[in-house]
Each structure stands twice: as structure tokens, then as C-alpha cells.
N, C-alpha and C positions, 0 to 999 in steps of 0.2 A: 677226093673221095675217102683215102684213108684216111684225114683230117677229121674228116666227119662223123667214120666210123668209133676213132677211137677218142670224139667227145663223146658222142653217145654211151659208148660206154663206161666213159668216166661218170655221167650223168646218172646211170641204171645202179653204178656204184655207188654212189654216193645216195639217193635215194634209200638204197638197201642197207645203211649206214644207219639211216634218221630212221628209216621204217622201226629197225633191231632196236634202237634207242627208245623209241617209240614204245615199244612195246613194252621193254622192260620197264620204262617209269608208270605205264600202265598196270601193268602186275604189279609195281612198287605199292600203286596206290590201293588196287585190292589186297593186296596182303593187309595192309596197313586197316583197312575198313574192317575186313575179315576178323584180324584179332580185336579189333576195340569191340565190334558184335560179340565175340567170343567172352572179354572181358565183362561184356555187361551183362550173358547170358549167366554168368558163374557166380558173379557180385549177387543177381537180385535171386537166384535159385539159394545160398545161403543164406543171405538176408531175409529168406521168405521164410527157412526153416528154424531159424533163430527169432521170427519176429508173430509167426502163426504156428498155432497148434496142429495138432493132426486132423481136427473139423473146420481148421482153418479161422478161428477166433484168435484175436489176436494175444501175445503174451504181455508181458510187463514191457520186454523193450520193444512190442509193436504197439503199445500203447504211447509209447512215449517217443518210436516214429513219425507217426502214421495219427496220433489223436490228441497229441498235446501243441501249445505254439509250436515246439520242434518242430511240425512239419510242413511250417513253413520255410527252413533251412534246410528239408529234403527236398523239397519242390525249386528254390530258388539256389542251390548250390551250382548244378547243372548250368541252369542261365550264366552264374556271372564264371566260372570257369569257361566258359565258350567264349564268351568274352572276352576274358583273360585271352586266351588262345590266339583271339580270331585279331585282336589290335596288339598284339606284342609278340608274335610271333616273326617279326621280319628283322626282331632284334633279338633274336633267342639263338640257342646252335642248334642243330637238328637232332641232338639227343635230348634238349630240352624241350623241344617242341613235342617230339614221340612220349614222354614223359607226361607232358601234359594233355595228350591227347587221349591215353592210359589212363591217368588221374580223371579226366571228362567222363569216360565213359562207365569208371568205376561208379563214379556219382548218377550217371544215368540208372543205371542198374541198381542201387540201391533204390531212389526213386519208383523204380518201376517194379520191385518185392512186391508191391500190395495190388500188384493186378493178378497175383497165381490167390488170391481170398476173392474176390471177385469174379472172374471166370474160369468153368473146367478146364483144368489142367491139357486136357486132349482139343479140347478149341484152341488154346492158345499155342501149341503146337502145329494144328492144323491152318490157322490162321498164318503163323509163320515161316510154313511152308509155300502155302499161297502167295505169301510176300516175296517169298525169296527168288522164287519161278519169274512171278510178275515183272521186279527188281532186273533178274538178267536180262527177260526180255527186250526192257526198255533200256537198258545200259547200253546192250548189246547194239541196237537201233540208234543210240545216239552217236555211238561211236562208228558204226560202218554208212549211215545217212550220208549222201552229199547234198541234203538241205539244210541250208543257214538257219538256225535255230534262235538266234538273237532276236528277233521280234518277239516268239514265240515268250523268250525269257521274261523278257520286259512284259507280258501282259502277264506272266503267270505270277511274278515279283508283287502286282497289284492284287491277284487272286489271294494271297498267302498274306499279305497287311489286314483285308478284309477277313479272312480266317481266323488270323489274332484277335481282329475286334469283336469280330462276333462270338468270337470264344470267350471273352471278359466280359461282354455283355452279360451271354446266356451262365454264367458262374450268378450273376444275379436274379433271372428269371428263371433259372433251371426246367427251360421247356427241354419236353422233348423231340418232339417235332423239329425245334430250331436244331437239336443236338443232331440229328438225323438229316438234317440237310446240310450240317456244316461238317460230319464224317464224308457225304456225298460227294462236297465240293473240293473235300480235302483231298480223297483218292485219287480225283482227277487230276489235281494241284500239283502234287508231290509224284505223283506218275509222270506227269511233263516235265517240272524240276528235273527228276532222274534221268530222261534223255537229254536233256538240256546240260545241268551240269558233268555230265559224261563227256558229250563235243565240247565245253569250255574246257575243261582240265587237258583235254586232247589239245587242242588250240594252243593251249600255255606254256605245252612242253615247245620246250628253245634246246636243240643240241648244245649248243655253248653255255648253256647255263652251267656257273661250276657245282661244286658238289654239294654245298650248301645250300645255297637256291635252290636247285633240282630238288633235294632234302625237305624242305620248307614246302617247295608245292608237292611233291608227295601228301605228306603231311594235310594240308588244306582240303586238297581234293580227295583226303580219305574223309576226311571230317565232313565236307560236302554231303557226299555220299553216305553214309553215315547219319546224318540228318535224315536225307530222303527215305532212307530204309527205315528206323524209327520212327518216323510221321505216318509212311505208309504204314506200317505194320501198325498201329495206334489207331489210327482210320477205319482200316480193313477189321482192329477186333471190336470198336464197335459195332459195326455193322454185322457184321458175322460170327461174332464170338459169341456163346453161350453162356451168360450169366448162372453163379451158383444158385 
């Protein structure tokens, strides 16, 4: 009997061990998402003010952002830095990887300057509050769920290929109808993602992972996350954003 009692409590031990582990690579990960959101809130609120006037037209250097070929290398920096990130990070140190996740998000945030000339200033705030509320909620639900969310991922996977194409499509037909249905499908999209990639990152934490590893998936599953929050908020100020 006392055999028993004092595995059990080796057992409650050790659980309360991974739990506290648990938790911290969990904080690790929102910190990590928290500042690159922060990064890129800072990046594109300068950029706006260096790049748009005070009625919001653009200057010399948002001209040559935002309306010359350059802006094709604001629009596609982003992409291949994630890239970069996403296939060379299992060969990086975790001060490189944080660096370049830093460097991602700065490029985000310049890219996204030229949504404060397009929509009032108070939507895009109000919008990103929306996000943020939304964002815990489902975070929060993927991470305390004890339902298996891996099917769930695998159909949303195919939701989010369809969004890209129809995204590149409608760059050619410019409906908007189509634009309106593919914000619609997106919020859904990236609202499931974000409980979804919450339980994965949870999932991937390994106690024994050393310090690097553990580092590296930090890392990931801020970028993750990070994504989610971004696409939603993109979606949502479609939909609800107030055009100047």
C-alpha cells in the first residue's frame, strides 16, 4: 500500500514537472508572437508616416513603395523570408532563428504601411481589437480541448490552398463578390488554424528536448501563430474595416 502510495505520488510529481514546463514553453511562445505583432505594429505605423502625407496620399518614398515595380519586393520579401525561416531553421541557433523571425515581421509591417491610406485609422484599430479577443478565445480552446484536432487540421490545410488560389485568381478578375466570399472563408479558416496550431505546438513540447530544440520550436510556433493572427486580422478588416 505504501508502494502505491508513494508511486502515485512520484507520478502527480512528475506530471507537475511537464505541467510547469509546459507552461513556460507556452508563454515562451506568446511572448515570442507578442513582440514580432509588436514589431510589425511599429515598422508599418513609421512606414506609413514616412511613406503617406497627412490626407494620406502617398509621398516620393510611397510612391516608390507602394506604385512603382518596387512593390513587388514589398509584397514578396515577406514570403521568401518565411521561407527562409520556415526550411532553415532546424540548422540555425536560436538566436538566429529569433533574429529572423524579428527580420519577418519587420518586412511584414512594412508591407502592411499602406493599409493605414486605405482604411480609418479607428477601423483598423477596432478591427484589431476584434482580432485579438477572437485570437485568445480560440487559442485558449485549443489549448485546454481534449479533442483531437488533427482531422480537423488536415481539412482546414485544404481550405487555406483553396484561399491562395482563389486569391490569385480573383487579383485577375477583381470581383468583388468573389473578394467577399474568400474574406468569409478565410475567417473561418484561420480561426480553426488558430485552435489547431495552438494543440500542435502544445503536442510538440518534449521535456527532454534540450535547449536548442525547445528554442527552435518556440520559435516556430510563434511564427505559427503569428500567421494566424495576421490572416485573421486581414480577413476581418476586410469585412469590417471601413474604407477612407
Amino acid at each position: 500500500m505504501a508502494d502505491f502510495k508513494n508511486r502515485a505520488i512520484a507520478q502527480q510529481a512528475d506530471r507537475a514537472v511537464i505541467d510547469q514546463g509546459l507552461r513556460a514553453h507556452m508563454l515562451r511562445v506568446y511572448n515570442y508572437m507578442a513582440i514580432g505583432l509588436g514589431i510589425t505594429g511599429v515598422v508599418a505605423f513609421f512606414v506609413y508616416q514616412a511613406a503617406f502625407d497627412a490626407a494620406g496620399m502617398p509621398t516620393a518614398l510611397g510612391m516608390f513603395m507602394f506604385a512603382s515595380p518596387f512593390k513587388w519586393v514589398v509584397i514578396l520579401a515577406p514570403l521568401a523570408a518565411v521561407m527562409f525561416l520556415s526550411f532553415r531553421i532546424n540548422s540555425m541557433s536560436v538566436a538566429t532563428a529569433q533574429l529572423s523571425f524579428w527580420v519577418y515581421a519587420a518586412l511584414v509591417g512594412a508591407s502592411l504601411a499602406s493599409l493605414g491610406a486605405v482604411y480609418a485609422h479607428e477601423s483598423i484599430a477596432r478591427v484589431f481589437f476584434i482580432t485579438a479577443v477572437s485570437f485568445g478565445g480560440l487559442s485558449l480552446w485549443g489549448y485546454t480541448t481534449k479533442r483531437d484536432l488533427t482531422g480537423m487540421g488536415s481539412f482546414l490545410m485544404m481550405g487555406l490552398i483553396g484561399l491562395i488560389v482563389a486569391s490569385i485568381v480573383n487579383i485577375f478578375l477583381a470581383s468583388s463578390a468573389m473578394q467577399f466570399v474568400i474574406s468569409v472563408v478565410g475567417v473561418l479558416v484561420f480561426a480553426g488554424l488558430t485552435a489547431y496550431d495552438t494543440q500542435k505546438i502544445k503536442e510538440m513540447y518534449l521535456e527532454a528536448d534540450d535547449h536548442a530544440t525547445a528554442g527552435r520550436k518556440a520559435v516556430m510556433g510563434a511564427l505559427a501563430l503569428y500567421l494566424d493572427f495576421i490572416n485573421l486580422f486581414l480577413m476581418l478588416l476586410q469585412l469590417f474595416g471601413r474604407r477612407e
